[in-house]
Phi, psi and omega in degrees: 000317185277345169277335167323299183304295128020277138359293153314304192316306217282286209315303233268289184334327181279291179323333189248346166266132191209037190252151145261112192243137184289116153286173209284353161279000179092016173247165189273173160208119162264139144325315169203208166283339198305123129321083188236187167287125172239042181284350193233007160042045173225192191261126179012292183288340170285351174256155179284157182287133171324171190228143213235125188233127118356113150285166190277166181270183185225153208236154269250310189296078165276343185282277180016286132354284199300292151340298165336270187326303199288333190293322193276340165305313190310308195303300184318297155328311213268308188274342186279317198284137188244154175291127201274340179265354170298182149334068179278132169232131171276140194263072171269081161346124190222133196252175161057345179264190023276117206197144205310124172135328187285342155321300175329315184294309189268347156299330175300277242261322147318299172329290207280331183089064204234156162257157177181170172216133168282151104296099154226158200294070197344306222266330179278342137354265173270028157284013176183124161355293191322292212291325169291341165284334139320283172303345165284238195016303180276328180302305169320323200288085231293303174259042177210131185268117179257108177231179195273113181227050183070201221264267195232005185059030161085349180044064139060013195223104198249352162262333165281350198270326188264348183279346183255101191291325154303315191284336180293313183300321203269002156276306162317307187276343134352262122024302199257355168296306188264022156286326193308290191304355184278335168100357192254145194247130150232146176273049170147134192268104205265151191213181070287138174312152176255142175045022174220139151271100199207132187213138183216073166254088154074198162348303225284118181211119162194151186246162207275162193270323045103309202217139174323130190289322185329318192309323192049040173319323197306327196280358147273013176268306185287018166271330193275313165342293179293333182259036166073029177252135174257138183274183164170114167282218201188156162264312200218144171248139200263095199286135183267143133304141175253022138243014184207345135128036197266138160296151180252274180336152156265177205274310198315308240240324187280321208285307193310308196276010187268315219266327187330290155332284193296310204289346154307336171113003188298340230252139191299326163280129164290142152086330172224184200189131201237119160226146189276146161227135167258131197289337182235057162238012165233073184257172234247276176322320190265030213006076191291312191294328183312320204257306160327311182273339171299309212280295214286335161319295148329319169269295162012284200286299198274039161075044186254144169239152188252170178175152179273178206269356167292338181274345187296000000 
């Protein structure tokens, strides 16, 4: 009876885990199979539970009612819609490597001659000839920014690695050492978080909505902060199967939902627009270069100018 029980436990237990993580060859490993949102690209057990809102009752006065409403779309319209003939600039972001795919990435970009910046990954660095030899390439590269996406990724463990504010500044200032030694001159330490939408620009202060206040994460965003690091999240993420790592959009299907975003007014910035990407959902099998130059093509043709994140 108690290993039956036993038993159950270890299933039910397996059935509530639903994070995926990148190995140092650039492949996913699930806990399990389960299916979740990785629209905020972090781990499962870190997101708040939805909140269940009750509709209101409708109350007897409908032309009343009605009038409202139209008053209140007019009202909406006027504050959401941004005018399509200004300046737009897109931020295109690439996570994680160095890792299969990040070749790809930085040949697309070398192709089009676009500025972007990688986030990459202290530790991954040095698993293999190949990723350090990548990574000197993008460091070489004049218009790809190689900035800082910690360390160790947090060794997957992302409520103990953020309750400690000392182990974050010192994995991050790692990190950022070994960006020093690389030979790449940047004025100022620019980052992402592993598993967090977290932005510490200047003025600009937001914790990801995502993770709990309880946690009191912030008092490691505002520690990286303090010890000079600019933080940068992301408006949209270019989203994966989470078991292999296949893109679910087409670039036609990114463009729509890119300009969506922005002409509403969503975007942490007027005027710029930050999308998250990963290097090894542009592997070779998912024909990854193919589908980067469509897309960069596509914002092109529809009057988006690029830059890297220092500029943002």
């Amino acid at each position: 009876m108690l290993k039956r029980f036993s038993l159950l436990m270890i299933a039910s237990l397996n059935l509530t885990a639903g994070w995926m993580f990148v190995n140092d060859d650039g492949t996913l490993t699930p806990y399990n199979e389960t299916a979740y949102d990785n629209s905020y690209s972090i781990p499962q057990n870190d997101v708040i539970k939805p909140i269940e809102i009750k509709p209101k009752k409708r109350h007897k006065r409908k032309k009343t009612l009605h009038k409202q409403k139209i008053k209140k779309r007019a009202h909406q319209k006027k504050r959401l819609f941004i005018n399509s003939n200004e300046d737009k600039t897109i931020y295109l972001t690439f996570d994680d490597g160095p890792l299969n795919g990040t070749q790809n990435v930085i040949d697309v970009l070398q192709e089009e001659g676009i500025p972007a910046t990688m986030f990459m990954i202290g530790k991954h660095i040095n698993t293999s000839p190949s990723h350090k030899r990548v990574f000197k390439i993008a460091v070489s590269d004049p218009l790809i920014l190689v900035a800082n996406h910690t360390y160790s990724h947090a060794n997957r463990r992302y409520r103990r690695f953020y309750s400690n504010p000392y182990n974050v500044v010192s994995d991050l200032n790692r990190m950022n050492v070994v960006l020093q030694n690389s030979g790449q001159f940047i004025d100022g330490k620019y980052c992402r978080l592993a598993g967090r939408n977290v932005f510490r620009v200047g003025a600009l202060r937001c914790d990801d909505p995502a993770i709990p206040k309880s946690r009191h994460e912030e008092q490691s965003y505002d520690a990286l902060a303090n010890e000079g690091f600019h933080i940068y999240g992301w408006d949209y993420q270019w989203d994966y199967r989470p078991r292999d790592g296949k893109l679910y959009k087409s670039p036609q299907e990114m463009l729509r939902r890119i300009n969506h975003i922005y002409n509403r007014g969503k975007t942490k910035k007027r005027g710029k627009f930050i999308l998250l990407m990963h290097d090894f959902t542009f592997k070779d099998r998912f024909n990854g270069k193919e589908k980067l130059r469509e897309l960069i093509s596509l914002l092109r043709e529809d009057g988006w100018n690029f830059d890297s994140i220092e500029n943002y």
